[in-house]
C-alpha positions in Angstrom: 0.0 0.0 0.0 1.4 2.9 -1.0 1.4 6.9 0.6 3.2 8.6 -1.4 2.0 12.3 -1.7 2.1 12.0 -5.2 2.1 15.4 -7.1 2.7 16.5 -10.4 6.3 17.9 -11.5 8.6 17.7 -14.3 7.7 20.5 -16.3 3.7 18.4 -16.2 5.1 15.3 -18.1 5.9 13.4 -15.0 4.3 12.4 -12.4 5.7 11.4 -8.7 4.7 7.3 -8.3 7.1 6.1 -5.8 9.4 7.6 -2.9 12.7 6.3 -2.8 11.7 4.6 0.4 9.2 2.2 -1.7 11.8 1.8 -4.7 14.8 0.4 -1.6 11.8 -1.8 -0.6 11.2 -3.3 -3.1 14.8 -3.7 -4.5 15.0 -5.5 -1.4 12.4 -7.8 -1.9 14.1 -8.9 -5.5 17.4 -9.3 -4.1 16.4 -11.7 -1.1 14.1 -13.5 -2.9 17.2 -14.3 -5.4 19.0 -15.1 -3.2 16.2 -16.9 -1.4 15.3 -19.3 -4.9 18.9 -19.8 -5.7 20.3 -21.5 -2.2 16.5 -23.2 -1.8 15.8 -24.8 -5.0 19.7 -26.0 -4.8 18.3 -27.9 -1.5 15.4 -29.2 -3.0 16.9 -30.6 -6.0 20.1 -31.6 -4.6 20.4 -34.5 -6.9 20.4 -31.9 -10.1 23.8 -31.2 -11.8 23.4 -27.6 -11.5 21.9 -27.7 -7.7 25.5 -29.3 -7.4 26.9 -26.9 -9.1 25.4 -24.2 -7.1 25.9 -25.7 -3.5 29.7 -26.0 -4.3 30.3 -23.1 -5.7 28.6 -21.4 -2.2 30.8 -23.0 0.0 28.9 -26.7 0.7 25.5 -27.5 2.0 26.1 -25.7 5.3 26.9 -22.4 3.8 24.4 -22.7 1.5 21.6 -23.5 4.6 23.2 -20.8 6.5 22.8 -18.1 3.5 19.3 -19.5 3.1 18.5 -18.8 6.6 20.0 -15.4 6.7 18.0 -14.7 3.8 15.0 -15.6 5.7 15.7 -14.1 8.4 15.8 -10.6 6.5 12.6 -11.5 4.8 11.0 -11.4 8.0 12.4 -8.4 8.8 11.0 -6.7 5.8 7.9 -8.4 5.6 7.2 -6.9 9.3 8.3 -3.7 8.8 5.8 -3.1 5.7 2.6 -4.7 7.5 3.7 -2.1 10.3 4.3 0.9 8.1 1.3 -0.1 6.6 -1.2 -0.4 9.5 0.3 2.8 11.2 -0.6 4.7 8.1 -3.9 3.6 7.2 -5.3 3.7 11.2 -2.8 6.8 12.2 -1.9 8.5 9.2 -5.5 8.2 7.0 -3.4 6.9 4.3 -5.3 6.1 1.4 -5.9 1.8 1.7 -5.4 1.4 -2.4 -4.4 -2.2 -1.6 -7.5 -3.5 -0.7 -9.3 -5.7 -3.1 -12.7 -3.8 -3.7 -15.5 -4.8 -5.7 -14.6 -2.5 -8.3 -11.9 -5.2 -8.7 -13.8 -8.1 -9.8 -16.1 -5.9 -12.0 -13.4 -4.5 -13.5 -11.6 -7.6 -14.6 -15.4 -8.5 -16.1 -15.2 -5.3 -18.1 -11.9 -5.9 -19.3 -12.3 -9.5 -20.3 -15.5 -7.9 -22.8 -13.6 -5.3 -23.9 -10.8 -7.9 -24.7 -13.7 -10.0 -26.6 -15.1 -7.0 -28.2 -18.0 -6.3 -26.8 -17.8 -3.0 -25.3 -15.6 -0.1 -26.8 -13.1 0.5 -23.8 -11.6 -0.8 -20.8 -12.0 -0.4 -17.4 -10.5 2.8 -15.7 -8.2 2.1 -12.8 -7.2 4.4 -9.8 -4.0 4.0 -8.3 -3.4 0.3 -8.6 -5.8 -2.3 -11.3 -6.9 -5.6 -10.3 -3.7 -7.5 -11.6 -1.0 -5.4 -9.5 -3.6 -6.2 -6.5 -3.1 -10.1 -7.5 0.5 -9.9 -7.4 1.0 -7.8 -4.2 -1.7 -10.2 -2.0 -0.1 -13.4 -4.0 3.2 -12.3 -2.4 2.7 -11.0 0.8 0.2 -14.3 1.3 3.1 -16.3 0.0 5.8 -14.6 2.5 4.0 -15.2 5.3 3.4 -18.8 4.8 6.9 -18.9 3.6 7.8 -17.5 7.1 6.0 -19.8 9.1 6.5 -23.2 8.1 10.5 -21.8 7.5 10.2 -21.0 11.0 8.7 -24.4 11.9 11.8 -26.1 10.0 14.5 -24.0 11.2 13.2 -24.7 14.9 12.0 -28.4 14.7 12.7 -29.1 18.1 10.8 -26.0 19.8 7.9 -26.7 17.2 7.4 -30.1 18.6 7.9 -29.3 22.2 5.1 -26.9 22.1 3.0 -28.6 19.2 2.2 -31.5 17.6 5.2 -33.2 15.3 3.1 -34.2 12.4 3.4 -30.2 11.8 6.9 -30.7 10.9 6.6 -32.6 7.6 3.2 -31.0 6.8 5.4 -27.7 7.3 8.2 -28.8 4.5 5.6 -30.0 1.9 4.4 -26.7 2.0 7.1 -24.8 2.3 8.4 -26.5 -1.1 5.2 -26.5 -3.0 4.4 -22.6 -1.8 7.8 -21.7 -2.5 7.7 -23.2 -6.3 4.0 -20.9 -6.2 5.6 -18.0 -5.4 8.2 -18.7 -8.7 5.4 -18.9 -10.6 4.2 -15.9 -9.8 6.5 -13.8 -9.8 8.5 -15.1 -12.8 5.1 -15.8 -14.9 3.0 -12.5 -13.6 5.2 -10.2 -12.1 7.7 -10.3 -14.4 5.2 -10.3 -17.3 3.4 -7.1 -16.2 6.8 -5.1 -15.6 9.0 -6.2 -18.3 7.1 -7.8 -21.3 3.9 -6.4 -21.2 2.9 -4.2 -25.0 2.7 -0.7 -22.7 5.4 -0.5 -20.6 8.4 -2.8 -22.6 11.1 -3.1 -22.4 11.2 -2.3 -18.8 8.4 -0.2 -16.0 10.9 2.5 -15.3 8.8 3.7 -12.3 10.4 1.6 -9.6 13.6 2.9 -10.8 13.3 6.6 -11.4 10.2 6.9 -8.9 8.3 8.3 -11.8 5.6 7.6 -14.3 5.2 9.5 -17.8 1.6 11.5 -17.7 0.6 9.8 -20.8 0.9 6.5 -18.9 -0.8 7.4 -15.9 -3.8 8.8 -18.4 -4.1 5.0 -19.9 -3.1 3.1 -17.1 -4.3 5.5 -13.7 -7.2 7.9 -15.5 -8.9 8.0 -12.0 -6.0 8.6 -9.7 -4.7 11.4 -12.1 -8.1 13.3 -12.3 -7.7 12.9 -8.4 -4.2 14.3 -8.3 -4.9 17.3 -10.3 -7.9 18.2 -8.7 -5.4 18.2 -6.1 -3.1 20.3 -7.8 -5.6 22.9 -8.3 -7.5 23.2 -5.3 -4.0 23.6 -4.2 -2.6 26.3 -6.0 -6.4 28.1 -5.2 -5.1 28.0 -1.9 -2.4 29.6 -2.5 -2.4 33.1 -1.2 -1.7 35.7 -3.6 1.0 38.7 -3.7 
């Protein structure tokens, strides 16, 4: 969920998308979860030339389980901190919630998929963030937290076991393996997709580098949030007291 006091700037052909707190965030995110895929899919598939490869070339299977680890442990740390930053600024702060799923969502999706098959002349208008990038940020931050649990319940067998039932143990690495292949999926098939290869922003969504996204995007991709923004602007600069 983002806050960002977005505004317009850049001589009106820009528009102010991210902060560069959001852009280290989620730079953060990518690298762990490289790091993340790399020294836990060479675990899973240990018997696989290249996890062989991999696990030598890190230093052996208990470097590469320690790396892991420290990579999870980091994931935590970042997963808390945005669920915090998060619920501080909705309840506290009166951030706008443009995360949630909405029924506007599901409708618009509908509209899309007609205008897709031709029966109705445009597509659904979108405010800050459209029904896909709301699939891919729930299908995540779903995805880490069940990540970080049953990692949790394997890194700490013992404790688990004392405190609940040991069946949890295995039930916890089946899906922990199965949800982390999920989250590959998504990321790789979706994610990827939607920032790299889709028709209107290839070869690459330069917003979560620069921080900012062209006006002519934000009038196909954002129409609602930028009628919002400059009604913004304008009530502003009314505002404004005159010399």
């Amino acid at each position: 969920m983002n806050t960002i006091p977005n505004s317009t700037g850049h001589a009106e052909r820009n528009i102010r998308r991210f902060l560069p707190y959001r852009i280290i965030e989620h730079w953060s995110h990518a690298a762990i979860f490289i790091i993340l895929v790399i020294t836990g899919m060479s675990q899973k598939f240990h018997t696989n030339d290249l996890s062989q490869w991999i696990v030598l070339e890190l230093g052996g299977i208990d470097a590469v389980r320690l790396m892991h680890r420290a990579a999870g442990f980091i994931l935590i740390i970042l997963f808390v901190q945005h669920v915090v930053v998060a619920a501080v600024g909705i309840i506290r702060l009166r951030w706008q919630a443009s995360m949630i799923i909405q029924m506007k969502d599901f409708k618009d999706a509908v509209a899309n998929l007609q205008y897709y098959f031709g029966l109705r002349d445009h597509p659904a208008t979108f405010d800050r963030y459209d029904y896909k990038q709301k699939f891919d940020y729930w299908g995540v931050l779903v995805s880490n937290l069940i990540m970080i649990v049953t990692g949790l319940i394997l890194w700490f067998p013992i404790t688990t076991s004392k405190y609940l039932f040991g069946e949890l143990i295995p039930a916890a690495n089946v899906i922990h393996t199965s949800q982390s292949l999920l989250v590959i999926l998504i990321i790789v098939i979706w994610h990827i997709y939607n920032s790299i290869f889709s028709p209107e922003i290839f070869p690459f969504d330069t917003s979560i580098l620069s921080g900012y996204i062209s006006k002519e995007r934000m009038t196909h991709e954002h129409p609602v949030e930028l009628q919002r923004l400059e009604k913004y602007d304008r009530d502003r600069q009314r505002a404004m007291p005159r010399s």
